[in-house]
C-alpha positions as CSV (number, residue, x, y, z in Angstrom):
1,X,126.1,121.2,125.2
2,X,122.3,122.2,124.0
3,X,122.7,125.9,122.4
4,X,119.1,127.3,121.1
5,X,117.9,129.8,118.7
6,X,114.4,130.3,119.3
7,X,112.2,130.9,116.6
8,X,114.6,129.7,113.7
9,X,113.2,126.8,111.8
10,X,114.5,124.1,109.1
11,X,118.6,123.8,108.9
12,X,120.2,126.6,109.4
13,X,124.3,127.3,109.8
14,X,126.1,129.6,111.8
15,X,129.4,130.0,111.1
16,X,132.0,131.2,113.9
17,X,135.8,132.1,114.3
18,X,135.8,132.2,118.2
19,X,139.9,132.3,117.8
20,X,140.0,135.6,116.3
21,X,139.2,137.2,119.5
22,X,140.1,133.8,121.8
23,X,143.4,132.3,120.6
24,X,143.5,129.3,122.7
25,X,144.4,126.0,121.6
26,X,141.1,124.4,121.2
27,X,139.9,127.3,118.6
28,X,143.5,127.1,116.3
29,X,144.3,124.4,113.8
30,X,148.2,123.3,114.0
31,X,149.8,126.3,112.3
32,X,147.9,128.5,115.2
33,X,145.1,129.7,113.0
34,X,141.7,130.6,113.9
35,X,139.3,127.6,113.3
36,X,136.3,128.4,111.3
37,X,133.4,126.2,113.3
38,X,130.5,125.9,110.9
39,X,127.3,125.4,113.7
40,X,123.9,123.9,112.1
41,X,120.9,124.8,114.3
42,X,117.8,122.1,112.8
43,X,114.5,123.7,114.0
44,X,116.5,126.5,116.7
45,X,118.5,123.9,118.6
46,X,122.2,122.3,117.9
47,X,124.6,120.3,119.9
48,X,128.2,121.4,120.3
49,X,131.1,121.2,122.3
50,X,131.0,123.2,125.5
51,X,133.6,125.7,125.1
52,X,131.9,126.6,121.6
53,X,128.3,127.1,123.2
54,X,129.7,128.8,125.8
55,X,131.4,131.4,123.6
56,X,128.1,132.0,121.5
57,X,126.4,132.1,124.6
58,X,129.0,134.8,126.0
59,X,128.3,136.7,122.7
60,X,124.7,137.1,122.3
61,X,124.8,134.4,119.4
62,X,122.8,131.7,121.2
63,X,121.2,130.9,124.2
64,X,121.3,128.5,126.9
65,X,117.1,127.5,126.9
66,X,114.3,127.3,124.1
67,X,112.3,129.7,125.9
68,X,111.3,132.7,124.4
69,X,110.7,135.5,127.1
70,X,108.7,138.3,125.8
């Protein structure tokens, strides 16, 4: 999945812990600890899996186009 960041340019990462608040098997490691998911967006724009975008989406981290709505 496509998450954006309008605006942002160069490399830049964005760290997340979605299993702090989500503690479902695809955001633990084996001893059922939160993943830290380290998210590099290169000119606004990174590829990652869906559950992940979704989440940031969900939050208000990223969002789903490139558009920037005034």
């Amino acid at each position: 999945m496509k998450i954006y960041q309008p605006g942002l340019r160069g490399r830049i990462p964005h760290f997340v812990r979605p299993g702090v608040e989500f503690p479902v098997s695809h955001f633990l490691d084996e001893n059922g600890q939160a993943k830290m998911f380290t998210v590099t967006f290169v000119n606004g724009e990174a590829d990652v899996e869906d559950t992940l975008g979704q989440y940031m989406i969900d939050k208000g981290e990223a969002k789903s186009s490139p558009i920037i709505l005034l």
